[in-house]
C-alpha positions as CSV (number, residue, x, y, z in Angstrom):
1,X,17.4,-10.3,13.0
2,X,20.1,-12.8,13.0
3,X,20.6,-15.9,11.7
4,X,19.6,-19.6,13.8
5,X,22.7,-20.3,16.0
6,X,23.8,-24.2,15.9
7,X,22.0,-25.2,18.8
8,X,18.7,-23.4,17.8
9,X,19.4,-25.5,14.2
10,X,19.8,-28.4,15.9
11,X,16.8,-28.2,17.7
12,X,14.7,-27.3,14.8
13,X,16.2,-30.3,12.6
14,X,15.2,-33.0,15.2
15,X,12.5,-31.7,15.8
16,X,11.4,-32.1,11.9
17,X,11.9,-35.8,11.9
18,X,9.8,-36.2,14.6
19,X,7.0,-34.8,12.0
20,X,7.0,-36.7,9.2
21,X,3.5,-35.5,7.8
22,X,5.1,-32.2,8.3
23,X,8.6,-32.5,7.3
24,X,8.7,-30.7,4.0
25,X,7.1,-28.2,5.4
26,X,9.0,-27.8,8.2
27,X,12.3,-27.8,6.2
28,X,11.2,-25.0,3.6
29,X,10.0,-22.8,7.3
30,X,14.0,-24.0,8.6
31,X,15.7,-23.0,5.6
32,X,14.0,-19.3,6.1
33,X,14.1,-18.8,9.5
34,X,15.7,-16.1,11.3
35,X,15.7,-14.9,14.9
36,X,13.9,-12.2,15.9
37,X,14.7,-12.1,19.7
38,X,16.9,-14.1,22.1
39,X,16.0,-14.0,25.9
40,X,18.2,-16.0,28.2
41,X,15.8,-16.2,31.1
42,X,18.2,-17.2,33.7
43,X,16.8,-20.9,33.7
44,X,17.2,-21.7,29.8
45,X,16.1,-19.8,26.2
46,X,13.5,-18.3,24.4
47,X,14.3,-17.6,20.7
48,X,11.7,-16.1,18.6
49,X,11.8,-17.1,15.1
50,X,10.2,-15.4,11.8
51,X,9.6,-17.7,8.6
52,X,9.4,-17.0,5.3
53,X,5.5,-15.8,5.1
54,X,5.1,-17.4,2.3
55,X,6.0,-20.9,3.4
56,X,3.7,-23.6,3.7
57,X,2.0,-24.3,7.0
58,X,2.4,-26.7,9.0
59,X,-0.9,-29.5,10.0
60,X,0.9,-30.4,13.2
61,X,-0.7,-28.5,16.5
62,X,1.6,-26.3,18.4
63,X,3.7,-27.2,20.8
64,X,5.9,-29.9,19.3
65,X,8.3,-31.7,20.8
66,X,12.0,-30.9,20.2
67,X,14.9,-32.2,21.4
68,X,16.5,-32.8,25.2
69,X,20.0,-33.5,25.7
70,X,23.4,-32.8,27.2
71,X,24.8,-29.0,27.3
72,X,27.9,-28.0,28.1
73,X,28.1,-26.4,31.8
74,X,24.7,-27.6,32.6
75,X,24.2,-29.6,34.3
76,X,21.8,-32.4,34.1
77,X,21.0,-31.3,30.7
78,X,18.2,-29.3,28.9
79,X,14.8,-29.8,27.0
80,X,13.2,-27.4,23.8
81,X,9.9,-27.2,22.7
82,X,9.1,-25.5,19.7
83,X,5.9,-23.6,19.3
84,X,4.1,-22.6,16.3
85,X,1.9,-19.8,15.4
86,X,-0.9,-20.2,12.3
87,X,1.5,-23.1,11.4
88,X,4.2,-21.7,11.5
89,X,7.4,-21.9,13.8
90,X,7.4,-18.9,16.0
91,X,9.4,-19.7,19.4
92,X,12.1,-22.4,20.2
93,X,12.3,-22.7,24.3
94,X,14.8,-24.3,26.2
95,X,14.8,-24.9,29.5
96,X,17.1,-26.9,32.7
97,X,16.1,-30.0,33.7
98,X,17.2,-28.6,37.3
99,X,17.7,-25.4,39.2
100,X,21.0,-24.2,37.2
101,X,21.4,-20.8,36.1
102,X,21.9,-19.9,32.9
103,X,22.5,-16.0,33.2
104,X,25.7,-15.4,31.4
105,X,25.9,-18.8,29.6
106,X,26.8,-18.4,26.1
107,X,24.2,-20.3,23.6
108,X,25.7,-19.3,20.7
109,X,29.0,-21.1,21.2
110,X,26.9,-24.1,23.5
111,X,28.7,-27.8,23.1
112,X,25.6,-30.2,23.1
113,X,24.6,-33.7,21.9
114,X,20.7,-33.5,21.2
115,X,18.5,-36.0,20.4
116,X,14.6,-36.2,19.7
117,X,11.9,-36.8,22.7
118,X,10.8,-40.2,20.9
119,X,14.1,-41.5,21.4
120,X,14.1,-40.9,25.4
121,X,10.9,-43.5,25.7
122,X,12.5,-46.0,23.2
């Protein structure tokens, strides 16, 4: 396991103002997590995550809405969803909002500017 890269972080922490029922919850389950897998798909991310078992579930139903925003090197920018499992976060997916490949693109060092879905219909 490994710790959360920035823009896995990032994606979590906007995501938890978007919850606000949630939010303390959601913070104890950000401050434990940890990734158990990375999979660069070749059209965006899927990062497995393991929580603290003992953290408190969350009320919210899985999937919630993350984050979309600008990437570095892709073009036209990506969305994340994070899904949950018995309330708990279990898998952060990112994916292009058009046909670019990701194969070889380095998340871990990524340049974005994220913001929360609520704000895109504002």
């Amino acid at each position: 396991m490994r710790p959360l890269w920035k823009i896995e972080k990032a994606v979590l922490d906007i995501t938890a103002g978007q919850y606000v029922r949630s939010l303390e919850a959601l913070r104890f389950q950000i401050a434990s997590a940890q990734v158990g897998s990375f999979n660069n798909s070749g059209a965006g991310f899927f990062s497995t995550l393991r929580v603290d078992p003992s953290s408190p579930p969350l009320i919210e139903s899985s999937p919630l809405s993350g984050a979309y925003g600008d990437v570095l090197g892709i073009e036209h920018g990506m969305g994340f969803i994070v899904f949950l499992e018995d309330g708990r976060l279990s898998v952060i997916e990112g994916y292009c909002n058009a046909n670019v490949a990701t194969t070889g693109f380095d998340f871990e060092r990524a340049v974005f500017d994220l913001m929360p879905w609520e704000s895109r219909f504002a």
